[in-house]
VOPAGU-2260 file (C-alpha; in pm, 1 decimal, decimal comma):
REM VOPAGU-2260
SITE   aa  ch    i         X         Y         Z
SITE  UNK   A    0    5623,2    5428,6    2798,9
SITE  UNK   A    1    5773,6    5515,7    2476,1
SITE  UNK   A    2    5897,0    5167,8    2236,4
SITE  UNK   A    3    6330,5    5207,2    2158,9
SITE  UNK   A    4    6455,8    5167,3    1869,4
SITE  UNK   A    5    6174,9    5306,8    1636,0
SITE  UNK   A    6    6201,3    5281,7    1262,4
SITE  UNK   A    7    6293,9    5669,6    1148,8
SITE  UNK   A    8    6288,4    5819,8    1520,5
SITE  UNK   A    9    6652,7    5899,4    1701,8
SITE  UNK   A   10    6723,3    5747,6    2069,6
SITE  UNK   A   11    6686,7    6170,4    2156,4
SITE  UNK   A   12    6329,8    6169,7    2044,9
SITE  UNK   A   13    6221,5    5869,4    2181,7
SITE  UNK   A   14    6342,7    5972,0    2517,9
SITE  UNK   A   15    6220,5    6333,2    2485,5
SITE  UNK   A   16    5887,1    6155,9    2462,7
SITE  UNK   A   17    5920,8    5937,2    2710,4
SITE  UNK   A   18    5990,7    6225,9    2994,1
SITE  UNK   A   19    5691,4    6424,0    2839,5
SITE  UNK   A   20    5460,4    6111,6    2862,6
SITE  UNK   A   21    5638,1    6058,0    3189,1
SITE  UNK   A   22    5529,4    6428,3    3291,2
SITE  UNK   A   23    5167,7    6389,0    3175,4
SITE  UNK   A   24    5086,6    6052,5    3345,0
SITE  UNK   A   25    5216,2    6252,8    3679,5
SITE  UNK   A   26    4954,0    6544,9    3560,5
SITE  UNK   A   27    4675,6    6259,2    3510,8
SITE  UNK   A   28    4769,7    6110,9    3854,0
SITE  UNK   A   29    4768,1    6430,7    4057,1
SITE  UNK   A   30    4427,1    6534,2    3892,8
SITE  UNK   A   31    4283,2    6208,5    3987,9
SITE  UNK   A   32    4385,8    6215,8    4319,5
SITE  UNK   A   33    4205,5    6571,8    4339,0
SITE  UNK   A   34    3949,4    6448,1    4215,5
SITE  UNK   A   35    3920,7    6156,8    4474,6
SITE  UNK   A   36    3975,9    6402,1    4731,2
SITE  UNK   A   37    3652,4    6644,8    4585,1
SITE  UNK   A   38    3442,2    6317,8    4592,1
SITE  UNK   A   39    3539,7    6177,2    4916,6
SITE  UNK   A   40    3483,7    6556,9    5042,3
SITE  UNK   A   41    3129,2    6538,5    4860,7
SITE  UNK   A   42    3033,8    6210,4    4985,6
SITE  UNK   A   43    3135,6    6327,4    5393,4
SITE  UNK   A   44    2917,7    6608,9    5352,7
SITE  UNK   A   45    2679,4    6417,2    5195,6
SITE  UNK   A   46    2658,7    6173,2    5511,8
SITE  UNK   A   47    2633,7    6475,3    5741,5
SITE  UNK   A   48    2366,7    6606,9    5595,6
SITE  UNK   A   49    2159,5    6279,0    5543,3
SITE  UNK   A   50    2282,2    6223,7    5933,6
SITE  UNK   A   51    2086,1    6596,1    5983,2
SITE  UNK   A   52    1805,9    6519,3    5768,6
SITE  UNK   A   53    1758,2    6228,0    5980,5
SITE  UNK   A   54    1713,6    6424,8    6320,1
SITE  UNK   A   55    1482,0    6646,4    6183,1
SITE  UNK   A   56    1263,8    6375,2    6061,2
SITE  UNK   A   57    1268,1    6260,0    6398,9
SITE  UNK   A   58    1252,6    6537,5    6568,5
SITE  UNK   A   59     937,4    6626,2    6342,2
SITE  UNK   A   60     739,9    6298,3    6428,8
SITE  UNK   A   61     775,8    6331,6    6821,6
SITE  UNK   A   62     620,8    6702,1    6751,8
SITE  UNK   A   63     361,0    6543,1    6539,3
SITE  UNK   A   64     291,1    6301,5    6816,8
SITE  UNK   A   65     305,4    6576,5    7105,3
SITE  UNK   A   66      61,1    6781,8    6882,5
SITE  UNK   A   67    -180,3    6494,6    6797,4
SITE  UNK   A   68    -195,3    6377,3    7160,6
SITE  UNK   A   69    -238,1    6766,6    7253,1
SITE  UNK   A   70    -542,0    6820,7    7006,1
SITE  UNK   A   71    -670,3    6435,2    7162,7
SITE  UNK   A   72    -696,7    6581,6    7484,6
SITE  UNK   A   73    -838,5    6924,7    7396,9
SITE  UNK   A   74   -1091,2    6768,7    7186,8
SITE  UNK   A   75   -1166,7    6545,5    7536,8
SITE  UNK   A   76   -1227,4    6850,8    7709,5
SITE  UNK   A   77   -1434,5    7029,6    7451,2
SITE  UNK   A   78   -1644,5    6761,2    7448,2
SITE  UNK   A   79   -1658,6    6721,5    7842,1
SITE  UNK   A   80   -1752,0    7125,8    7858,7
SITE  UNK   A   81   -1971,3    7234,0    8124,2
SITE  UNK   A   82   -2016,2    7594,9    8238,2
SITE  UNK   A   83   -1744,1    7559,8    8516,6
SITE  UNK   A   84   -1472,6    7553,9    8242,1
SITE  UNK   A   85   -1635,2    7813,4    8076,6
SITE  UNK   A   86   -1655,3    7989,6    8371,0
SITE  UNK   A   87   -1281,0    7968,0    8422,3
SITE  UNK   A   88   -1190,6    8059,7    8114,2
SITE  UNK   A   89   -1367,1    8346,4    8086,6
SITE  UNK   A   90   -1239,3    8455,8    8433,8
SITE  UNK   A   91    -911,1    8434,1    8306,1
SITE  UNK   A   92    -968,3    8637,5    8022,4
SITE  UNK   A   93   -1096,2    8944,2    8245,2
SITE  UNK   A   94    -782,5    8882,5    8487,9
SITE  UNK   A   95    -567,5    8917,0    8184,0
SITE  UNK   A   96    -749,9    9215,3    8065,4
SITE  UNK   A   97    -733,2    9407,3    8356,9
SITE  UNK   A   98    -362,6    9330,7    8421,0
SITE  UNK   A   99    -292,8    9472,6    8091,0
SITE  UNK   A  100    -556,0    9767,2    8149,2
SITE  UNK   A  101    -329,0    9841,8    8464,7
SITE  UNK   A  102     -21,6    9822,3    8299,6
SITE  UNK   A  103    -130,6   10080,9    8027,6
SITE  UNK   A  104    -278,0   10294,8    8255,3
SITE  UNK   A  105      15,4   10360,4    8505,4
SITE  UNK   A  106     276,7   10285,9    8273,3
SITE  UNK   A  107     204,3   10470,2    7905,3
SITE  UNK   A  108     147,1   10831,6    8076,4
SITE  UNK   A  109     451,3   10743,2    8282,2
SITE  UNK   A  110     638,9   10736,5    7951,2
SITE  UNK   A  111     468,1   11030,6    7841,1
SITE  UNK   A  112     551,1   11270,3    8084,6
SITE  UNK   A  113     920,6   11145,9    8015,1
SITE  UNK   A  114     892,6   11235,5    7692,7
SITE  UNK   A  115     751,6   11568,7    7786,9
SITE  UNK   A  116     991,4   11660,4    8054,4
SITE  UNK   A  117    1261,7   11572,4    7785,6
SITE  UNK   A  118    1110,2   11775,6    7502,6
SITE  UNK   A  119    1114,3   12076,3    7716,3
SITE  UNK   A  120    1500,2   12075,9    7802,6
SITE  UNK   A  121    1578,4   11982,7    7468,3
SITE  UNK   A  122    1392,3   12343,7    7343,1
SITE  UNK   A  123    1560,0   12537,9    7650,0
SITE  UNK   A  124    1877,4   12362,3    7594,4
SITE  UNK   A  125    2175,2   12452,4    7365,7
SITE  UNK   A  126    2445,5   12215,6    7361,2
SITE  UNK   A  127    2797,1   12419,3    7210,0
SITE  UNK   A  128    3075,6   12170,2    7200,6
SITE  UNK   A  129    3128,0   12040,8    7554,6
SITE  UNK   A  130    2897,7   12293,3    7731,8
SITE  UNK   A  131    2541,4   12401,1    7772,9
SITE  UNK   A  132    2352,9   12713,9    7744,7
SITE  UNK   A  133    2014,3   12750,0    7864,0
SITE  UNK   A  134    1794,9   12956,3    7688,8
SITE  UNK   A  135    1528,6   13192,5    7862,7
């Protein structure tokens, strides 16, 4: 606030002043309250994300666990072996093979002769506007 009754300053002035210093302490106080608003926005996020990080971290040591007690109990069964497990496996790998063999053979010239059949009504086929004429 602005002192009255200065030495060499009229009562006009002084109040003048006083409504502009008036008018910039409002300025400073609605900037600061911005700027607690930015930095209680900033710290909120700041918690959510720590809150995410958080998960993940613990989501990432229960896979770590899964995986090490996984690779425990395949090294367990490596080391047991034996030719019946060899056996199975690869049996499985020739069941897998053939059911893939099968698929390719029934279902790639299947596709094929689509592609064919469609090839040769596209070249005997002319489409003009809403109808089609069919080429000798």
């Amino acid at each position: 606030m602005a002192y009255r009754g200065m030495k060499g300053v009229p009562q006009d002035d002084t109040s003048y002043l006083e409504r502009h210093n008036d008018n910039m302490v409002g300025d400073l106080a609605n900037k600061v309250s911005a700027l607690k608003n930015i930095s209680i926005s900033i710290g909120n996020d700041v918690r959510e994300q720590n809150r995410l990080l958080n998960e993940m971290d613990s989501d990432f040591d229960s896979g770590k666990s899964l995986l090490g007690a996984t690779m425990k109990r395949l090294g367990i069964v490596s080391r047991a072996g034996g030719s019946r497990l060899q056996c199975y496996l690869i049996l499985f790998a020739l069941v897998v093979f053939f059911i893939i063999y099968s698929l390719c053979t029934w279902y790639l010239p299947n596709i094929r002769r689509c592609r064919a059949v469609r090839t040769c009504l596209d070249r005997h086929t002319i489409t003009i506007g809403s109808a089609n004429v069919v080429r000798s």
